[in-house]
C-alpha positions as CSV (number, residue, x, y, z in Angstrom):
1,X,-2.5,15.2,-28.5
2,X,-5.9,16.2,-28.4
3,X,-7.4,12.9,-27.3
4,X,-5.0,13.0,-24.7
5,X,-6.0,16.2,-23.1
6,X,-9.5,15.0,-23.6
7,X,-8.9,11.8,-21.6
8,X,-7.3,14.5,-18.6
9,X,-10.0,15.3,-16.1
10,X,-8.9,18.9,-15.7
11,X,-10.9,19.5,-12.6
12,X,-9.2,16.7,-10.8
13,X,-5.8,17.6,-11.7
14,X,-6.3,20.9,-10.6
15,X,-7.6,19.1,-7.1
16,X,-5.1,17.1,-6.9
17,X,-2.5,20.0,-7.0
18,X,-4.6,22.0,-5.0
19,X,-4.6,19.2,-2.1
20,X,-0.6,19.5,-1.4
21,X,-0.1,23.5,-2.3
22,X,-3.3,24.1,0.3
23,X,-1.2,22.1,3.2
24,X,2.2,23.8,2.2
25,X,0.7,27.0,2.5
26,X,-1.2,26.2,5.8
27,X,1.6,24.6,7.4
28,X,4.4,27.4,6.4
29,X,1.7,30.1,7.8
30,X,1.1,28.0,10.9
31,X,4.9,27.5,11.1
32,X,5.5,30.9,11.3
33,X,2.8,31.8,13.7
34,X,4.2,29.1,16.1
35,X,8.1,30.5,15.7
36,X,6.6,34.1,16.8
37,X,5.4,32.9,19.3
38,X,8.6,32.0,20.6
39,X,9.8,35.6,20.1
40,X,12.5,34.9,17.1
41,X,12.1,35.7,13.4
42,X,10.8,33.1,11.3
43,X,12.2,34.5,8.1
44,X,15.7,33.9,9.6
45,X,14.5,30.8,10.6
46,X,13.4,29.4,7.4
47,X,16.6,31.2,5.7
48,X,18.5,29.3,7.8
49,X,17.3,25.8,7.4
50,X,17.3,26.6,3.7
51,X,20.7,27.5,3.7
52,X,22.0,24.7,6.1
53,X,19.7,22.0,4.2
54,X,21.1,23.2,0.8
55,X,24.8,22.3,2.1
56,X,26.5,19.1,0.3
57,X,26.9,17.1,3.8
58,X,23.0,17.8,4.7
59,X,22.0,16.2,1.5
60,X,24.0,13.1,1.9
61,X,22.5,13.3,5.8
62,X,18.9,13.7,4.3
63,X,19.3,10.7,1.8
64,X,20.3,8.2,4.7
65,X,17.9,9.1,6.9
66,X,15.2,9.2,3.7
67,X,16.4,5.5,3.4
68,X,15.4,4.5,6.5
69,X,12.3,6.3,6.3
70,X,10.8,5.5,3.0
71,X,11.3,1.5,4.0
72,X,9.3,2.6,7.0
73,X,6.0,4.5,5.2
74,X,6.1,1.5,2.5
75,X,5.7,-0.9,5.3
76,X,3.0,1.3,7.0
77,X,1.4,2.0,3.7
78,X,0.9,-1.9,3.0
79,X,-1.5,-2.3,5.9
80,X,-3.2,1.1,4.6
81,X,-3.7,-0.1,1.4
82,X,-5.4,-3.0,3.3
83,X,-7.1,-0.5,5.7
84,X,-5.2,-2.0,8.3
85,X,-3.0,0.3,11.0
86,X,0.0,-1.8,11.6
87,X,0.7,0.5,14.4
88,X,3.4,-2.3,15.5
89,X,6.1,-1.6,12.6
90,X,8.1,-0.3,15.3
91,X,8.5,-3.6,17.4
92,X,8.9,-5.9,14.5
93,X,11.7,-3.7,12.8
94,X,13.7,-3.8,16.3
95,X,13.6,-7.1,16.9
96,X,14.4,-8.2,13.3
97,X,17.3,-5.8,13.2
98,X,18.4,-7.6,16.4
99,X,18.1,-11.3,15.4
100,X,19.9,-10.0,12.0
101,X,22.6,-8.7,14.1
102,X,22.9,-12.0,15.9
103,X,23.5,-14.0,13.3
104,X,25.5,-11.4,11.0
105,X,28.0,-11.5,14.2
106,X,28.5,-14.9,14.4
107,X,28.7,-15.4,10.1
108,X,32.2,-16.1,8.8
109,X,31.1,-16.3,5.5
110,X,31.9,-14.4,2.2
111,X,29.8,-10.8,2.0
112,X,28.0,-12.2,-1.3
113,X,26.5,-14.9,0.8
114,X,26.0,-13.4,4.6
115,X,24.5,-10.1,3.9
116,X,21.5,-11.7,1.5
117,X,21.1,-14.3,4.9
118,X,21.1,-11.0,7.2
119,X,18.6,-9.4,5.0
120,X,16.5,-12.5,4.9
121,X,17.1,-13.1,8.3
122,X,15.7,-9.9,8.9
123,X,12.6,-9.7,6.5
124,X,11.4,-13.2,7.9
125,X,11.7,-12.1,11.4
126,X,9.5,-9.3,10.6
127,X,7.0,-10.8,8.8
128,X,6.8,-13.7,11.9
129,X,6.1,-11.3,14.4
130,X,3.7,-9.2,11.8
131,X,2.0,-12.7,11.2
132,X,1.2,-13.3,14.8
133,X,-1.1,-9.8,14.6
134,X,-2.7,-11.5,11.4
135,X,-3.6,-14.6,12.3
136,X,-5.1,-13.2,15.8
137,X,-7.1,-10.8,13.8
138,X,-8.4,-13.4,11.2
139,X,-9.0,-16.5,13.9
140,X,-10.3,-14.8,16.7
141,X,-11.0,-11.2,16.0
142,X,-8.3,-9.4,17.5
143,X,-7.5,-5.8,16.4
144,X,-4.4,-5.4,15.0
145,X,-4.0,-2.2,16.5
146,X,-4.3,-3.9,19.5
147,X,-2.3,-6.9,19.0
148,X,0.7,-4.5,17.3
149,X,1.0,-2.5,20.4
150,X,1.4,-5.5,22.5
151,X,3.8,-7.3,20.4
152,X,6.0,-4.1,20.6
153,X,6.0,-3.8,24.3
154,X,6.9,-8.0,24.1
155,X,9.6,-7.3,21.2
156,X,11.1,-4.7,23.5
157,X,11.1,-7.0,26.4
158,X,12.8,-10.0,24.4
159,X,15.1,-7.9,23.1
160,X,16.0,-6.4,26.6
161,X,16.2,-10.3,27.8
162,X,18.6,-11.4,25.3
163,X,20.9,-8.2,24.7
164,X,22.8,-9.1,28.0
165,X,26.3,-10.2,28.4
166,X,26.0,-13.7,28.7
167,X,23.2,-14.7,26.5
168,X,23.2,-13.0,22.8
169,X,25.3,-9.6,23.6
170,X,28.4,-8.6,24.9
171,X,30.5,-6.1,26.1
172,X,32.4,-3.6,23.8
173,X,34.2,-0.5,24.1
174,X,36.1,-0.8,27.3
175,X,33.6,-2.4,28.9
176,X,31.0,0.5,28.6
177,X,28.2,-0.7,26.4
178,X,26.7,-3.6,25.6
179,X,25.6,-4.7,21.7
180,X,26.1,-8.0,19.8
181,X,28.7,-9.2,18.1
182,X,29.9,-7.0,15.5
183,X,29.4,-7.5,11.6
184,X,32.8,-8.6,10.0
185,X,33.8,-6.1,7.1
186,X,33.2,-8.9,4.7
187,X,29.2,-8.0,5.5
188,X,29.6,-4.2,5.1
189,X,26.9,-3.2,2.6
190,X,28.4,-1.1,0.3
191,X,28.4,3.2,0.3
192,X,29.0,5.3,-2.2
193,X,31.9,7.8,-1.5
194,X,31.2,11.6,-1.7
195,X,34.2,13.1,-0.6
196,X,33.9,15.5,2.1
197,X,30.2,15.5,2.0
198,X,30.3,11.8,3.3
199,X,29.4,8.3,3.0
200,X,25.6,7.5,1.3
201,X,24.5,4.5,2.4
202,X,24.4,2.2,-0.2
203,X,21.2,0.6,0.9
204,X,19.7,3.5,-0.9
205,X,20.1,1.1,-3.9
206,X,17.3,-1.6,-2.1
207,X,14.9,1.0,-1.1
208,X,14.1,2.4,-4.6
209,X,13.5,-1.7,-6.0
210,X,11.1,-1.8,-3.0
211,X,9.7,1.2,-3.9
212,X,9.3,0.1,-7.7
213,X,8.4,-3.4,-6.0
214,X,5.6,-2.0,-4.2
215,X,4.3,0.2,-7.1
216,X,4.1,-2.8,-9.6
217,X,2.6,-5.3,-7.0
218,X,-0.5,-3.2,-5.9
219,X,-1.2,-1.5,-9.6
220,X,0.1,-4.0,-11.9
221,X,-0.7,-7.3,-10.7
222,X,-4.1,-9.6,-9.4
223,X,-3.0,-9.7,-5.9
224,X,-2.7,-5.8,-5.7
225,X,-6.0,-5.5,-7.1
226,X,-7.5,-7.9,-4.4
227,X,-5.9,-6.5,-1.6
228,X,-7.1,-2.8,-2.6
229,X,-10.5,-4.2,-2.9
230,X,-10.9,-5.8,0.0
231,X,-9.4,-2.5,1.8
232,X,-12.3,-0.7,0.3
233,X,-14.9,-3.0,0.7
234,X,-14.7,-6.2,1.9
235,X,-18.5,-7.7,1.1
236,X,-17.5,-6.7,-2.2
237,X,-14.0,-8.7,-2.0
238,X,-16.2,-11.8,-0.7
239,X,-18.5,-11.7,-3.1
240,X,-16.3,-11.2,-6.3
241,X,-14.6,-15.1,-4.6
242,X,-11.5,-13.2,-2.7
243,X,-10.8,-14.7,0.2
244,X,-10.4,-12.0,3.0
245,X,-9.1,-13.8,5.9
246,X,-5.9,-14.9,3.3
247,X,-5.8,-11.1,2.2
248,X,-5.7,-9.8,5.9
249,X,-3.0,-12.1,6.8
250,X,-1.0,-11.8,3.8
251,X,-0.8,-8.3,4.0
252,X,0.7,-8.5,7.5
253,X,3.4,-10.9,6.8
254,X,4.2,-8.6,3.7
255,X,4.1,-5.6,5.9
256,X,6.0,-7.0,8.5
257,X,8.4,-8.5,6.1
258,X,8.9,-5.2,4.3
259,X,9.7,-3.8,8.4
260,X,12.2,-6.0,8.8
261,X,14.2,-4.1,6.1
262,X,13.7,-0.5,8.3
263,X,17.0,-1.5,10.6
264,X,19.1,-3.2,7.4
265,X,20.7,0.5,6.6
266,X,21.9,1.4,10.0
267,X,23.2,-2.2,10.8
268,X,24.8,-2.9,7.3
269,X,25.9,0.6,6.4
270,X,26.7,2.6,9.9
271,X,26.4,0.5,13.7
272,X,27.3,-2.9,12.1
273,X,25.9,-4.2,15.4
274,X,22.9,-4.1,17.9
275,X,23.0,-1.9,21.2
276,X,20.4,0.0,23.4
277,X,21.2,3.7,21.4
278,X,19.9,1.7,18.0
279,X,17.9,3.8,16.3
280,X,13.8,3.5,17.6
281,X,10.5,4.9,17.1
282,X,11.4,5.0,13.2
283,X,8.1,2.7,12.8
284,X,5.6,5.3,14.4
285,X,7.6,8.0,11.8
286,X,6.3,5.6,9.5
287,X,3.0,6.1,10.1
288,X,2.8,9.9,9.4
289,X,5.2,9.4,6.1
290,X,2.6,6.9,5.2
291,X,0.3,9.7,5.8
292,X,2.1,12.7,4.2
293,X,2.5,10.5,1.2
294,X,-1.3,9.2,0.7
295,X,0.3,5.4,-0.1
296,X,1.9,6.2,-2.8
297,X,5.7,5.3,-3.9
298,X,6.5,8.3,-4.8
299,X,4.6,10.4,-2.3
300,X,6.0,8.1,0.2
301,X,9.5,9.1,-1.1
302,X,8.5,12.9,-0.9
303,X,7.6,12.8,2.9
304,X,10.6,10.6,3.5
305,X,13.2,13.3,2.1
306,X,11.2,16.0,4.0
307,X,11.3,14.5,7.0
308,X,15.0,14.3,6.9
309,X,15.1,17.9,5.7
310,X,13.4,18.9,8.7
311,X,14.8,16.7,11.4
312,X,18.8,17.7,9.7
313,X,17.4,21.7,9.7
314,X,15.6,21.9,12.8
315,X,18.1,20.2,15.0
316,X,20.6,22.8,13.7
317,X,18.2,25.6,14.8
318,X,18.8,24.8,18.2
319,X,22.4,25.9,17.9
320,X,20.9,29.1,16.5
321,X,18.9,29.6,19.5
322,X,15.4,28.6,18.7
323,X,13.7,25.7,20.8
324,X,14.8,22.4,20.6
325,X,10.8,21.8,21.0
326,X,10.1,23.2,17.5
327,X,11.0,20.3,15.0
328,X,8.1,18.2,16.8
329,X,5.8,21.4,17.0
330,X,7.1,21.5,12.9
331,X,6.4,17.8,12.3
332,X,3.3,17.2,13.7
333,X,1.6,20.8,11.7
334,X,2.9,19.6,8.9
335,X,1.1,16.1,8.6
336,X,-1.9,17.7,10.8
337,X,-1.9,20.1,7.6
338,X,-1.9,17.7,5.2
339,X,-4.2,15.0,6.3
340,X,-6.6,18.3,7.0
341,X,-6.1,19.5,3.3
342,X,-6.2,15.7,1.4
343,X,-9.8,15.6,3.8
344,X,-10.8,18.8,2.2
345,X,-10.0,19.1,-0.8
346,X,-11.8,15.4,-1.2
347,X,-14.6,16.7,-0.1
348,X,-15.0,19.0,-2.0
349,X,-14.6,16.9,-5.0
350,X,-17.3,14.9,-4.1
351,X,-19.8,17.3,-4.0
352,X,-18.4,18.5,-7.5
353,X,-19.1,15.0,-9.0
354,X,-22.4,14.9,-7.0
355,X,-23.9,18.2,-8.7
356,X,-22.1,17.0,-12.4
357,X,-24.0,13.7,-12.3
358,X,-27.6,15.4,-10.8
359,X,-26.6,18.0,-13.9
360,X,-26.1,14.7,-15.9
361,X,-29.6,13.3,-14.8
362,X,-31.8,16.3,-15.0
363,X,-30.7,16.8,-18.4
364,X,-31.4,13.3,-19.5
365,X,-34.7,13.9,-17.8
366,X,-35.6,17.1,-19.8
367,X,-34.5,15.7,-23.1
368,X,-37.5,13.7,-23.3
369,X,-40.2,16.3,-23.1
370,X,-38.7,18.7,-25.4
371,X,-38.5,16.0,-28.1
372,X,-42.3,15.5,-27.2
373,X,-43.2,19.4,-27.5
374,X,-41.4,19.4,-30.2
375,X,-44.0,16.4,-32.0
């Protein structure tokens, strides 16, 4: 036991719980600062969301939309890892979800074999359109945040092309809206039954072994390793015989790949097609989970439920009588709080370890002439 606590740096511990407890303090202050603004209490406020959040149907709410959202920052956090921005997570899990509605609609066959196909379906379309970002970047220079961006205006404009009556949509409810051809029941992913709280989406089940996936590839294996060295410094990557071109575009594809799951809970568990209200934006969410989480699995997960929290508590706040405005004004302190602490608190940890090693060094410096005084 006491080798163990001697193997604990203390003082980075105590900065690594210092990082997140700095931003939740910062972000609750500025929280409340920007709710009295508005002229309403913030205690009642916070109460509230509390209260409402607590409630049995919020947490089932919370957990399907934490689904969606953790596949989302893992996807982001790939290309982080990387020190890439996939800023184009968005496009390429749209236009996977719609291809994987396509051809879910027009399956026949058992559940056990169509919904693997519409999950592949969906992964490969995703990591297609990541790849064409990649190999841009690694032929011919491109930024991927450039490229990304682009690809998502084009995936929008393909999908707009094709979701048409006519072509790979079709009318449904009276004639009113237009979507693909729904998912028989036989390709229903499963959910697990609560009661009166609701249904949890069963693709829950897939996000955790992505999760666990993710955490054993990048810190358990030889690829991992490669792909967080050549994220930290690729002349060092070269030089130790990684090739960083093959990193770069690998870690799109995955990323992309990993994207092309974001759509699988609401088309498999809740829409069971494709229309023009499916869900959107969920990639650039990604990007400040990705962020709130500092690339880790479980961090990730963290942000992932908060952001439900918040998006569930805040929207209720509107029927309260606060500003509809304030779950964005909530959202974006929050991560501005964290990133801003993390950058801090690292900081400040690097001038610790600068002034222990110059202690280190002067020490080893003196030692020397005492020994020779003492002759």
């Amino acid at each position: 036991m006491k080798k163990l606590t001697q193997r604990i740096d203390k003082e980075r511990l105590l900065l690594g719980i210092a990082a997140p407890l700095l931003a939740i303090v910062a972000a609750i202050v500025v929280t409340t600062l920007v709710i009295l603004a508005t002229g309403k209490n913030p205690g009642d406020a916070f109460s509230d969301m509390v209260t409402y959040g607590s409630a049995s149907d919020s947490q089932v709410y919370i957990l399907n939309k934490a689904t969606t959202y953790y596949l989302a920052g893992v996807a982001v956090a790939i290309g982080f890892r990387m020190n890439l921005f996939n800023i184009g997570v968005d496009g390429q899990y749209r236009i996977a979800a719609f291809f994987a509605a396509v051809l879910g609609g027009a399956l026949t066959l058992p559940g056990w074999i169509s919904i693997p196909l519409i999950i592949l379906t969906a992964m490969a379309t995703g990591a297609l359109w990541a790849a064409i970002a990649g190999v841009l970047k690694v032929t011919r220079g491109v930024s991927e945040v450039i490229s990304t961006i682009m690809l998502n205006s084009i995936a929008t404009a393909v999908i707009a092309y094709l979701l048409q009556p006519g072509k790979l949509a079709e009318l449904q409810s009276g004639g009113t809206v237009v979507s693909t051809k729904p998912l028989p029941k036989d390709s229903y992913f499963f959910s697990f039954n609560t009661g009166a709280a609701g249904e949890l989406w069963g693709f829950i089940v897939i996000a955790v072994l992505v999760g666990i996936a993710y955490w054993f590839v990048l810190g358990r294996t030889r690829f991992g390793f490669d792909l967080r060295t050549v994220g930290q410094s690729e002349s060092a990557a070269s030089a130790s015989g990684v090739s960083v071109k093959k990193m770069v575009a690998t870690s799109m594809i995955i990323s992309g790949a990993v994207a092309g799951l974001i759509g699988m809970p609401t088309l498999l568990n809740d829409s069971h097609q494709f229309s023009n209200d499916f869900p959107s934006g969920i990639g650039f969410t990604g990007i400040a989970i990705a962020l709130l989480g500092r690339n880790n699995p479980v961090g990730i997960a963290l942000g992932a439920l908060l952001w439900g929290f918040l998006e569930r508590t805040t929207n209720h706040l509107e029927f309260q009588g606060y500003d509809k405005e304030i779950l964005g004004v909530i959202q974006g302190v929050i991560v501005l709080c964290v990133v801003i602490a993390y950058e801090v608190v690292r900081r400040y940890g690097l001038k610790r370890q600068q002034q222990r090693v110059g202690a280190e060094l002067a020490a080893q410096a003196a030692a020397p002439t005492e020994k020779q005084e003492v002759a």
